[in-house]
TORLOMI-210526 format. One record per residue (C-alpha): residue number from 1; z, x, y; residue in three letters. Coordinates in nm, 3 decimals, decimal comma. Example, Ala and Ser with C-alpha at 12.3 -4.5 7.8 and 13.67 -1.06 7.14 Angstrom:
BEGIN
{rec 1 {0,780 1,230 -0,450} 'ALA'} {rec 2 {0,714 1,367 -0,106} 'SER'} 
//
This chain:
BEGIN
{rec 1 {1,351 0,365 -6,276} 'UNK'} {rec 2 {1,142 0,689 -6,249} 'UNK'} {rec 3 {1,376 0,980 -6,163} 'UNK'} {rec 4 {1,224 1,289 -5,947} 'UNK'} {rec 5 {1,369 1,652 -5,841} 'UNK'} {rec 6 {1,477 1,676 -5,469} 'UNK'} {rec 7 {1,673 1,960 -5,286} 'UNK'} {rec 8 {1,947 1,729 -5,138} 'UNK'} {rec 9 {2,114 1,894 -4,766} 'UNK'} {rec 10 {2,419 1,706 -4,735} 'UNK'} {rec 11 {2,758 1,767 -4,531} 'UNK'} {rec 12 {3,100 1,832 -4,789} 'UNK'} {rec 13 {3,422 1,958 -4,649} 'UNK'} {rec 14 {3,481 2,276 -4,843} 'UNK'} {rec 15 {3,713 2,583 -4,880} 'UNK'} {rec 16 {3,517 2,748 -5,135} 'UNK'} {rec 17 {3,117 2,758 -5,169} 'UNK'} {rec 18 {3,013 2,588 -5,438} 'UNK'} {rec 19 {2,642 2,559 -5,381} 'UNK'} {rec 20 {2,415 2,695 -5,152} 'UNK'} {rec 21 {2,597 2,667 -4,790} 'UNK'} {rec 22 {2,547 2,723 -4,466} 'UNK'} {rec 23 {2,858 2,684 -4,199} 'UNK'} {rec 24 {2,835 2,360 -3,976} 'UNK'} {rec 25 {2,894 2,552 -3,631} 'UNK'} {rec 26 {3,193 2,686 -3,712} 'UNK'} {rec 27 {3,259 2,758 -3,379} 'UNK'} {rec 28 {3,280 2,374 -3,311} 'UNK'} {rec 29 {3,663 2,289 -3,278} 'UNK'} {rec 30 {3,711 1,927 -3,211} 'UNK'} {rec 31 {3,389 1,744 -3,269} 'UNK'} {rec 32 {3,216 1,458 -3,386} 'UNK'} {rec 33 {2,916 1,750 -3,594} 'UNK'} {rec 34 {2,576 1,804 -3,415} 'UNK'} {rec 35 {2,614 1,577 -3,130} 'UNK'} {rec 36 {2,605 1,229 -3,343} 'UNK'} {rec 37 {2,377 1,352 -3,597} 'UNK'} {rec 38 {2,699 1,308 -3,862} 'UNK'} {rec 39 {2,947 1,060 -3,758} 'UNK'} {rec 40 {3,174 1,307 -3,966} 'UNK'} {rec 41 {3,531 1,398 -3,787} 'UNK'} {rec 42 {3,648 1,786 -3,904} 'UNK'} {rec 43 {4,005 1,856 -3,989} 'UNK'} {rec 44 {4,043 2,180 -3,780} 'UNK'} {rec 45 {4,203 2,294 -4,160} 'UNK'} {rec 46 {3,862 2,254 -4,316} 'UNK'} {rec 47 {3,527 2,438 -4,304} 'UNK'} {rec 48 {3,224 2,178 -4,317} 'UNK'} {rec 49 {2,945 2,306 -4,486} 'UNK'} {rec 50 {2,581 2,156 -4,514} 'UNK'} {rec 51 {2,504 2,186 -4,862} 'UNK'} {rec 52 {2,146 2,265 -5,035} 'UNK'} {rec 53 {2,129 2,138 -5,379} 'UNK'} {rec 54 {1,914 2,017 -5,643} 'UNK'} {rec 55 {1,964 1,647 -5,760} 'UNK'} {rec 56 {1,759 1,407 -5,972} 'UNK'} {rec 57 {1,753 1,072 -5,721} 'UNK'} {rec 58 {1,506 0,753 -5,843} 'UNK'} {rec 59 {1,171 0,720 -5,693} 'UNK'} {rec 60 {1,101 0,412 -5,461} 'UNK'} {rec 61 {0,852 0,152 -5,624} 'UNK'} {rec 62 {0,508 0,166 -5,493} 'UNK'} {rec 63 {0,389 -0,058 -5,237} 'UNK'} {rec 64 {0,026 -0,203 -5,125} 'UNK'} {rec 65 {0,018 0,103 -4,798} 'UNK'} {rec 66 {0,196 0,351 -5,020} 'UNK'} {rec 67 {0,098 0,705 -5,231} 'UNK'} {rec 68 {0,253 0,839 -5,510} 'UNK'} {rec 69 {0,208 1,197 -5,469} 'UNK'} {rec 70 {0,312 1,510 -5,606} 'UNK'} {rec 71 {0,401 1,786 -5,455} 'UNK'} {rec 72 {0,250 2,086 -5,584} 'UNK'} {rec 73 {0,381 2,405 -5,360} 'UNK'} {rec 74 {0,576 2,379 -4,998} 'UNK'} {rec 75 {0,680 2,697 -4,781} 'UNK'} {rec 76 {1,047 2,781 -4,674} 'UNK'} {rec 77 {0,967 2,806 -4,247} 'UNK'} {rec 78 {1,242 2,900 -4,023} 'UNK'} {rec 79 {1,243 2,560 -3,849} 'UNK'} {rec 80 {1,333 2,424 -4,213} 'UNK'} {rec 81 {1,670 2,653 -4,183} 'UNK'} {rec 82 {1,740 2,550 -3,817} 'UNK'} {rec 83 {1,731 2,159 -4,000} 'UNK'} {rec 84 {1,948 2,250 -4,212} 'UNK'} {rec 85 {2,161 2,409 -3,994} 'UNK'} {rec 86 {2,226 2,157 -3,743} 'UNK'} {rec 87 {1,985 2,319 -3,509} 'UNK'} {rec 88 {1,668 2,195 -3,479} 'UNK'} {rec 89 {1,534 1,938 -3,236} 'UNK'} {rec 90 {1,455 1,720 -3,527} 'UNK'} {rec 91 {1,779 1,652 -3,731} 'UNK'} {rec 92 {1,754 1,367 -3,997} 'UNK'} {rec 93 {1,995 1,118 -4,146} 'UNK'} {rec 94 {2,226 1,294 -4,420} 'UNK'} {rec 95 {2,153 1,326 -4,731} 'UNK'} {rec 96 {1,821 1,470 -4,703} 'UNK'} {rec 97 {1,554 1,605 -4,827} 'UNK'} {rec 98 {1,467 1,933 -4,697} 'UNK'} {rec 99 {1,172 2,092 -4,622} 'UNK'} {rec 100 {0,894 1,985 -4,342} 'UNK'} {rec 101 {0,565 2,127 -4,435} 'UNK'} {rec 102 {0,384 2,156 -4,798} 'UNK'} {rec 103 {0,097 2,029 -4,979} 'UNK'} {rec 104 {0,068 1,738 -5,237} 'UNK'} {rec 105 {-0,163 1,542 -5,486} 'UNK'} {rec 106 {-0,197 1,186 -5,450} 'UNK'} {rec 107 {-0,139 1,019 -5,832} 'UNK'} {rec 108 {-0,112 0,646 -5,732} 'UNK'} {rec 109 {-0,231 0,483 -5,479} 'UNK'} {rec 110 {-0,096 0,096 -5,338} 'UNK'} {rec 111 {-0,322 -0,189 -5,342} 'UNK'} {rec 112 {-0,393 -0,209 -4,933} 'UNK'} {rec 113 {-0,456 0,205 -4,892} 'UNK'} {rec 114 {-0,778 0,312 -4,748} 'UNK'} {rec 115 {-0,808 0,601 -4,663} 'UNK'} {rec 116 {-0,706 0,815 -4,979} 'UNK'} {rec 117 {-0,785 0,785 -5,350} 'UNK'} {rec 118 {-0,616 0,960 -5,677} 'UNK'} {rec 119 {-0,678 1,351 -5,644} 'UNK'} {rec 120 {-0,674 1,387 -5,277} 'UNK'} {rec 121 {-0,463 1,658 -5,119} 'UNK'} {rec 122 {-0,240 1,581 -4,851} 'UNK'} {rec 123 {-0,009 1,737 -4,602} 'UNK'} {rec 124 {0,263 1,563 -4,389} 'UNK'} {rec 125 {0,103 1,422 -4,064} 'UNK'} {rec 126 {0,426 1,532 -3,892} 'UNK'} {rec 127 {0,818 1,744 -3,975} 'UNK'} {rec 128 {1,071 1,521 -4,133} 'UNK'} {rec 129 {0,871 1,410 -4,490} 'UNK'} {rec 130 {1,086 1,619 -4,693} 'UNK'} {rec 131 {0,876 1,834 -4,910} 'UNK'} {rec 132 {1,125 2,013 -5,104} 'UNK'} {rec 133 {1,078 1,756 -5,421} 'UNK'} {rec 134 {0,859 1,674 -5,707} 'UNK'} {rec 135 {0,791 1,398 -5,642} 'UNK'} {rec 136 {0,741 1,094 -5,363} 'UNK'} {rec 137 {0,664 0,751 -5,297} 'UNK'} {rec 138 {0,518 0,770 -4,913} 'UNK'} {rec 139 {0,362 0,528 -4,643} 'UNK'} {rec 140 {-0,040 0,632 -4,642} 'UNK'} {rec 141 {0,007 0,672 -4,280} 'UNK'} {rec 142 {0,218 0,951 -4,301} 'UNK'} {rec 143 {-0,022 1,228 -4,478} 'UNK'} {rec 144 {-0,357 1,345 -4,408} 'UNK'} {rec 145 {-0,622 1,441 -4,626} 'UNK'} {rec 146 {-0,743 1,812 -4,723} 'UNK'} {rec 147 {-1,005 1,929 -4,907} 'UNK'} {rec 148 {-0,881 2,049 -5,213} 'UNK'} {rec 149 {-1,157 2,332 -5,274} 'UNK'} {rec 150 {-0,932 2,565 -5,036} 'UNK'} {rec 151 {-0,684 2,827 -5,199} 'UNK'} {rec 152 {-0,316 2,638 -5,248} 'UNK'} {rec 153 {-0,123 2,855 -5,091} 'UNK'} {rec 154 {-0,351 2,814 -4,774} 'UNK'} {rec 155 {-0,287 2,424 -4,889} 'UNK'} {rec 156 {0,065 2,456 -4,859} 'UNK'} {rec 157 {0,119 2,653 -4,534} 'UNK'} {rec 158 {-0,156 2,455 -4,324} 'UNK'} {rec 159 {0,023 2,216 -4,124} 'UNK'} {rec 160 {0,230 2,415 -3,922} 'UNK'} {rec 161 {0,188 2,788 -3,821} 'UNK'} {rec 162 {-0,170 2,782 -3,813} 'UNK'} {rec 163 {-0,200 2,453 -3,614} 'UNK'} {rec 164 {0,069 2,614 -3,361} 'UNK'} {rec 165 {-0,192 2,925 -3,349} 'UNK'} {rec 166 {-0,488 2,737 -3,311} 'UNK'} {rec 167 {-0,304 2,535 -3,037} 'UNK'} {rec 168 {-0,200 2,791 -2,846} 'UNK'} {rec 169 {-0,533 3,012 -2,832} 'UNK'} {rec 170 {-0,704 2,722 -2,745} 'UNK'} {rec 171 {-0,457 2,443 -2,475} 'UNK'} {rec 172 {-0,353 2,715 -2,220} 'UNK'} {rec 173 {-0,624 2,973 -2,105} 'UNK'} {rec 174 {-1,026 2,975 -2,103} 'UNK'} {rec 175 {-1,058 3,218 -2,332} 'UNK'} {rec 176 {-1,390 3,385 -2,408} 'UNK'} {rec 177 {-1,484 3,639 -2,666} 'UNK'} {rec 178 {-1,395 3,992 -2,534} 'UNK'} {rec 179 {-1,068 3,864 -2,333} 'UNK'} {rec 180 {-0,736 3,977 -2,469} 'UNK'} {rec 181 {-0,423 3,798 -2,611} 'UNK'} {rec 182 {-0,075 3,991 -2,661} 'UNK'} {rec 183 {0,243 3,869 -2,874} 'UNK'} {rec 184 {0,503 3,925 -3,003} 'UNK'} {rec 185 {0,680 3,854 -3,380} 'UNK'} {rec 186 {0,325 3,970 -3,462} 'UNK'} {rec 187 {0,417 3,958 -3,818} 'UNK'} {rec 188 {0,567 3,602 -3,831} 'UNK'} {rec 189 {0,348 3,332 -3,980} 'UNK'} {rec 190 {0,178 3,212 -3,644} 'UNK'} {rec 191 {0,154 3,542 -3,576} 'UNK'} {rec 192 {-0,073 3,620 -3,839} 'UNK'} {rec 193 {-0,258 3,300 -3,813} 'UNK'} {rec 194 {-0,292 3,423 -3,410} 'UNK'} {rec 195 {-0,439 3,761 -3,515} 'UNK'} {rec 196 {-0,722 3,604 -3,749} 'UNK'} {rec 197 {-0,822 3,299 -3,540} 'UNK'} {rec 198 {-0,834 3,537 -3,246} 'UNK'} {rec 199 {-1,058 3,702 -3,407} 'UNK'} {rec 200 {-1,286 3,501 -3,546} 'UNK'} {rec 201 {-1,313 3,416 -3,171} 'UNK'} {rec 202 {-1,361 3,769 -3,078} 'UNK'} {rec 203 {-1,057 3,818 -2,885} 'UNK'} {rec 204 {-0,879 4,099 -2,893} 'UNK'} {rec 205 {-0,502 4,063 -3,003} 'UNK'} {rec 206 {-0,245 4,311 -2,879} 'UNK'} {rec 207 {0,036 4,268 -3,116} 'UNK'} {rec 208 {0,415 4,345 -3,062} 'UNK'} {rec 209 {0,619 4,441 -3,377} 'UNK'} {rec 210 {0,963 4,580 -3,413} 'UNK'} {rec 211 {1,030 4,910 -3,528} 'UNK'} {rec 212 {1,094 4,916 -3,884} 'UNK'} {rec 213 {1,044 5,236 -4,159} 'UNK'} {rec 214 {0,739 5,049 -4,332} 'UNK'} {rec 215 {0,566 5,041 -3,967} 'UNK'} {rec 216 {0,259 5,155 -4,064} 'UNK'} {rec 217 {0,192 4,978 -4,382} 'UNK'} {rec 218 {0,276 4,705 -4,168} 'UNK'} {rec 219 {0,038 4,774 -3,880} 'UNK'} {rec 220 {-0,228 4,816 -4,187} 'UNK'} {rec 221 {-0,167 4,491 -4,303} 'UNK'} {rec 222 {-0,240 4,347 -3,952} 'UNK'} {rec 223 {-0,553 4,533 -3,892} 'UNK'} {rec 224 {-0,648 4,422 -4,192} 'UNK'} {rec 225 {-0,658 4,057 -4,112} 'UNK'} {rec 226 {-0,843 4,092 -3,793} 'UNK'} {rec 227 {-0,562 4,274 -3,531} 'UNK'} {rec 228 {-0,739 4,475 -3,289} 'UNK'} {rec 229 {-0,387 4,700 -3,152} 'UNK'} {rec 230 {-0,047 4,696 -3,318} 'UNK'} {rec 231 {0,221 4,857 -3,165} 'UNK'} {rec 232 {0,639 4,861 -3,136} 'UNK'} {rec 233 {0,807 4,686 -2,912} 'UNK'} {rec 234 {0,934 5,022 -2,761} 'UNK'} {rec 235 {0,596 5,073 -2,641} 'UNK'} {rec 236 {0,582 4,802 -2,391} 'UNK'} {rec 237 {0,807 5,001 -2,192} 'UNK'} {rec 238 {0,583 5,356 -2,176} 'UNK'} {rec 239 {0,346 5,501 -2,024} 'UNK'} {rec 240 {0,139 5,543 -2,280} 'UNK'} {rec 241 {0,056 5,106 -2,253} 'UNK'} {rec 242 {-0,191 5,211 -1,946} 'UNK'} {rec 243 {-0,371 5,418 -2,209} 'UNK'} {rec 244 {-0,448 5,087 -2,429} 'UNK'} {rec 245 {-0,535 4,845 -2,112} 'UNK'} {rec 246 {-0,821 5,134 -1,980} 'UNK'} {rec 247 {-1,004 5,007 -2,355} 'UNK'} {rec 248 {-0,853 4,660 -2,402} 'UNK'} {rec 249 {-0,886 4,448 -2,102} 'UNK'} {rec 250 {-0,518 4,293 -1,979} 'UNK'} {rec 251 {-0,403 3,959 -2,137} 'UNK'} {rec 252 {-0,507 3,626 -1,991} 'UNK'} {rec 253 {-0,241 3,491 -2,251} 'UNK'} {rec 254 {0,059 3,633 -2,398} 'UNK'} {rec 255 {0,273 3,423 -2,687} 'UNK'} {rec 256 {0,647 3,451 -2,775} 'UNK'} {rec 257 {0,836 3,399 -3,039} 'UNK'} {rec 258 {1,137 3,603 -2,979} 'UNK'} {rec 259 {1,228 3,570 -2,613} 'UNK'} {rec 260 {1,498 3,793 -2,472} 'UNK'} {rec 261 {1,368 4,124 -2,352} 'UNK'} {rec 262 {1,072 4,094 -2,575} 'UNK'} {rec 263 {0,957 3,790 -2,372} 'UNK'} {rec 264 {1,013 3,965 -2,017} 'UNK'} {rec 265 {0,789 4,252 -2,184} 'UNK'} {rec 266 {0,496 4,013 -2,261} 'UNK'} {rec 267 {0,504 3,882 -1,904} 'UNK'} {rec 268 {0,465 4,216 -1,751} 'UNK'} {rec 269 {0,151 4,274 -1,935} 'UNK'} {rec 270 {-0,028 3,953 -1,843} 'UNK'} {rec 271 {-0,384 3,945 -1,603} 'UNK'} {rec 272 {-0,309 3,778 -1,257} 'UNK'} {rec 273 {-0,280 3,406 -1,313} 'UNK'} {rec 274 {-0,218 3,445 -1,671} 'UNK'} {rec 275 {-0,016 3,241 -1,907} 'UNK'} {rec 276 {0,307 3,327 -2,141} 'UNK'} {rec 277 {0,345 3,013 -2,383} 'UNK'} {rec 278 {0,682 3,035 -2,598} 'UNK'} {rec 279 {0,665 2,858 -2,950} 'UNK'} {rec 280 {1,011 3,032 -3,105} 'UNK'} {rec 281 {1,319 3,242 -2,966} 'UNK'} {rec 282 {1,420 3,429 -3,315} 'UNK'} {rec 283 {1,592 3,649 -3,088} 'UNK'} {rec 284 {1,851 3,387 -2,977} 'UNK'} {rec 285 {1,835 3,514 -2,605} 'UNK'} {rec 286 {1,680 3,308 -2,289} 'UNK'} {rec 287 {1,371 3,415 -2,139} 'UNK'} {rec 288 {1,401 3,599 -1,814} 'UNK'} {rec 289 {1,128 3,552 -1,583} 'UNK'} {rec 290 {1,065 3,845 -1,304} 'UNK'} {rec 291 {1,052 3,699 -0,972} 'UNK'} {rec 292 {0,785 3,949 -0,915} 'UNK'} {rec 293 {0,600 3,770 -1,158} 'UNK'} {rec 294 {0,588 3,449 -1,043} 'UNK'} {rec 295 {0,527 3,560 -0,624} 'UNK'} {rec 296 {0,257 3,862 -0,686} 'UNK'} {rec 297 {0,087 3,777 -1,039} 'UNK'} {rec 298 {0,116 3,362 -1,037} 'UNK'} {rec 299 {0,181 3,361 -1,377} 'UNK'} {rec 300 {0,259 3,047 -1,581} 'UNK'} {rec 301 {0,541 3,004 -1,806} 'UNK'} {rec 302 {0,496 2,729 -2,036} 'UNK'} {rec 303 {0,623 2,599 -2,436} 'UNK'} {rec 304 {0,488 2,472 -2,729} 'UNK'} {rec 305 {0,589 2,271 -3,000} 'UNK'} {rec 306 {0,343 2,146 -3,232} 'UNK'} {rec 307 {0,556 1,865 -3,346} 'UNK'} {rec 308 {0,544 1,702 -2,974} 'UNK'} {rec 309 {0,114 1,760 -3,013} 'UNK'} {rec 310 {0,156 1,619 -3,363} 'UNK'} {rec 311 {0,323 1,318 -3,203} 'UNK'} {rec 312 {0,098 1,301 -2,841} 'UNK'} {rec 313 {-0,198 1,261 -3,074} 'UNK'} {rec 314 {-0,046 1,038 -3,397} 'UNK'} {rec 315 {-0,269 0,737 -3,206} 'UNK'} {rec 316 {-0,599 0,903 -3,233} 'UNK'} {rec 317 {-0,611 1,047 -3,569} 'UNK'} {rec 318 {-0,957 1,238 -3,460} 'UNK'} {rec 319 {-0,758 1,500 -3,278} 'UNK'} {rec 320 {-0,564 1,619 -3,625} 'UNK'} {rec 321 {-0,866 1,631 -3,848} 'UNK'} {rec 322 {-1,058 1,809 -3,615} 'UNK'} {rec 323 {-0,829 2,097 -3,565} 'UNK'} {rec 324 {-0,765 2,065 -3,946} 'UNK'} {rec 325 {-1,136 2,117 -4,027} 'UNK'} {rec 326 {-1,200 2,400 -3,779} 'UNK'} {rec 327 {-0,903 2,573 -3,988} 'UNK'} {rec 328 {-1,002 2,423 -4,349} 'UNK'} {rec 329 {-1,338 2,579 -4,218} 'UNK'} {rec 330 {-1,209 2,926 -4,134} 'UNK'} {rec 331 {-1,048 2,917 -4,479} 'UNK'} {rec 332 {-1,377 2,850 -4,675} 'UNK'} {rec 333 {-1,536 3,148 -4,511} 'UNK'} {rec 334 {-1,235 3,400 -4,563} 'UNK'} {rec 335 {-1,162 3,449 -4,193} 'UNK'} {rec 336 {-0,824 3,275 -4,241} 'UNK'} {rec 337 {-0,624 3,344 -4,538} 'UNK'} {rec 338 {-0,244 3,222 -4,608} 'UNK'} {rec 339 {0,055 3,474 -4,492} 'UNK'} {rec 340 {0,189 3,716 -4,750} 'UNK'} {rec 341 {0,422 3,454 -4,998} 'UNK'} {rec 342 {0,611 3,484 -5,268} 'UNK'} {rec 343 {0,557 3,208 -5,532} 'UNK'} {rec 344 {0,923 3,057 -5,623} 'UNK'} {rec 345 {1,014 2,752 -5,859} 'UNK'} {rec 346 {1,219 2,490 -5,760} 'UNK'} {rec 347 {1,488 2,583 -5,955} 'UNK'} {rec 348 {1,527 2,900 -5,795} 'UNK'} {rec 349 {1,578 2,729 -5,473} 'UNK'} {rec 350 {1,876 2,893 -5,381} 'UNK'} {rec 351 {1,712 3,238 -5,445} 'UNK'} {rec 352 {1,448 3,126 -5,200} 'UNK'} {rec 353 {1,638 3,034 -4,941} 'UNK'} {rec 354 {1,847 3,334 -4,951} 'UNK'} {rec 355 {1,524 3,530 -4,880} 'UNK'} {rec 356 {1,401 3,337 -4,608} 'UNK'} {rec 357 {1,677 3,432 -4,390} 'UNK'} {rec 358 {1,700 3,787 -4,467} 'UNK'} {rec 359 {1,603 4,002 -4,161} 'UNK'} {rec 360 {1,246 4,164 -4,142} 'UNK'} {rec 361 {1,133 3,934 -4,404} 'UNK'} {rec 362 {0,771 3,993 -4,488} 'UNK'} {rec 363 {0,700 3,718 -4,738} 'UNK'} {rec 364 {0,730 3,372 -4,691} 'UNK'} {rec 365 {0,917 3,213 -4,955} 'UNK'} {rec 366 {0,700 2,913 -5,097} 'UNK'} {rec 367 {0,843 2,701 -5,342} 'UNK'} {rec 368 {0,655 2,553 -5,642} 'UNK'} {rec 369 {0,659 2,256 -5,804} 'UNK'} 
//
C-alpha cells in the first residue's frame, strides 16, 4: 500500500495543546459540536479542540474514472480556517483533510477517464477535495483541467478568489468601461483579483482599506495592479469623498467583505439603483441596511458564494471553463497575476497556518508540496 502526506483536522478532547489547535466553540456548554457535524458529547471538564496535523494515511487504489494526482502547491484561504473551525457552511466528515483550493498534476490516469491525460493540471471543480496532501487518488469528475503554461502560484490560487471576482463584476450590474466599482477588504485576495479584472475592463475601482502604518506602500501595491483610488476606511465618512466622485463617476456596484460599518459605508456610496453584493463578513458584524437606502436610492442588497455557482453550474461544465479561460487568458497576458504569497512546505504547516490568521496579513500563505 502506497502511503501519502495529509494534514489530518480531527476533534481530541484536550487540556494541553499538543498540536496545532483551534478551540471547538468554547462557548458551547452542553452540546452535541457544530450542530451534528461531530456526534461527539463534551464533558463540560474538557476543552475539545480540532486538531491540524500531519499524518502518513495509504492512498486508495486507482479505479477505471479515477486520477492519481499530485499536488504541487495549495493556498491557506480564510474559508479553509472557518472549516476547520466549525464554521463554515461546508463542514466535512472528521478526520479530514484540510484545505479546499490548490493545484495538482495528474500522474495516473484509470482505464475509463476521458477527459485528462498524464501531465495535465487540475484544480478542484468545487470546496471539500482536501488539498492539503501530497498526494490523491480522485474521481475524474471532480477536477478540471488548466493549462499548465500559466505561473503556479496563479495555478494554485485560481479556483476561488478570482472566480468570486470575476463573478461578481460580471452577475449583478451592466457594467461598461468607464463605470465605477467600490469595495472594501481591498487588499484581500478577491480584492486584488477585483482591482485587476476591473481593470482590464476599464472600470474604475474605488478601494476601501483600513488604516494601517504601511498605508502607502500598501496603496502602491494596489495601484500597481490596476487600482484606480485607494483610500481608508475613515474616508468614507468625510467630506473630502465628494472631491473623488466630481472625477470618478459613483458606483453602480459596491462589494463587501467585511460587513459591519464598513458595509453600511459602501451602500451610501452606490449610484441610484445600484447593487452591494457581500462575498465575506471578516468583520464578524451584520450588515445594516439604511432605510433611506432602500426608499430613495432602490438599491439592491444581494450575496455571493461561489461554491453555490460552482454547484448551480456542475451540470453544464461549459460555464466553468469558460470563466476559467477568460482568467487563464488574463494570466497569459500579465493583466492578472497571483496575490502576494509566501511559499511554505508542508512540513511547516503549522507555521503557515499561524500566519494566515494573523491580523492585517498581507501574504497569503501557500503551501508546497
Amino acid at each position: 500500500m502506497v502511503h501519502h502526506a495529509v494534514i489530518n483536522v480531527s476533534i481530541e478532547p484536550s487540556l494541553k495543546p499538543t498540536s496545532h489547535q483551534f478551540r471547538a466553540e468554547p462557548q458551547i456548554k452542553d452540546l452535541s459540536l457544530m450542530e451534528g457535524w461531530h456526534k461527539v458529547q463534551r464533558p463540560p471538564s474538557h476543552l475539545f479542540f480540532l486538531v491540524a496535523r500531519l499524518e502518513n494515511v495509504d492512498l486508495l487504489p486507482l479505479g477505471a474514472n479515477n486520477v492519481l494526482v499530485k499536488m504541487l502547491a495549495a493556498p491557506i484561504n480564510p474559508s479553509d480556517i472557518n472549516m476547520i473551525q466549525g464554521t463554515y457552511a461546508i463542514l466535512p466528515d472528521l478526520p479530514a483533510v484540510g484545505g479546499n483550493e490548490g493545484v495538482a498534476q495528474v500522474v495516473e490516469v484509470g482505464s475509463q477517464v476521458k477527459s485528462l491525460k498524464t501531465g495535465d493540471w487540475v484544480i478542484p471543480k468545487d470546496a471539500g477535495l482536501g488539498t492539503w496532501r501530497t498526494e490523491a487518488v480522485l474521481a475524474e469528475n471532480d477536477v478540471i483541467s488548466l493549462p499548465n503554461d500559466i505561473p503556479l502560484l496563479s495555478a494554485a490560487t485560481l479556483g476561488v478568489n478570482p472566480c468570486t471576482a470575476l463573478r461578481m463584476l460580471s452577475d449583478f450590474e451592466d457594467l461598461k468601461p468607464g463605470d465605477s466599482v467600490i469595495q472594501n477588504a481591498a487588499n484581500s485576495g478577491v480584492g486584488q483579483a477585483v482591482i485587476q479584472i476591473a481593470a482590464a475592463r476599464g472600470i474604475n475601482s474605488i478601494n476601501v482599506v483600513r488604516d494601517r502604518p504601511e498605508f502607502t506602500q500598501l496603496s502602491d501595491r494596489l495601484k500597481a495592479i490596476g487600482a484606480t483610488h485607494v483610500i481608508k476606511e475613515e474616508a468614507l465618512r468625510r467630506p473630502e469623498i465628494k472631491e473623488l466622485f466630481k472625477i470618478c463617476p459613483k458606483p453602480k456596484l459596491a462589494l463587501n467583505g467585511v460587513g459591519g460599518k464598513s458595509a453600511t459605508e459602501l451602500l451610501r456610496h452606490l449610484q441610484l439603483g445600484g447593487s452591494m453584493v457581500t462575498y465575506g463578513g471578516m468583520a464578524k458584524q451584520p450588515v445594516t441596511v439604511p432605510v433611506s437606502a432602500l426608499i430613495f436610492k432602490d438599491v439592491k442588497v444581494r450575496g455571493f458564494w461561489v461554491t453555490q455557482w460552482k454547484k448551480d453550474h456542475s451540470k453544464d461544465e461549459r460555464a466553468f471553463r469558460v470563466m476559467l479561460d477568460e482568467l487563464c487568458n488574463l494570466i497569459k497576458q500579465g493583466k492578472l497575476t497571483a496575490p502576494a504569497c509566501t511559499e511554505v512546505g508542508l512540513q511547516d504547516y503549522s507555521k503557515a497556518l499561524d500566519a494566515a490568521m494573523q491580523p492585517f496579513t498581507s501574504a497569503k500563505q501557500i503551501l508546497i508540496m
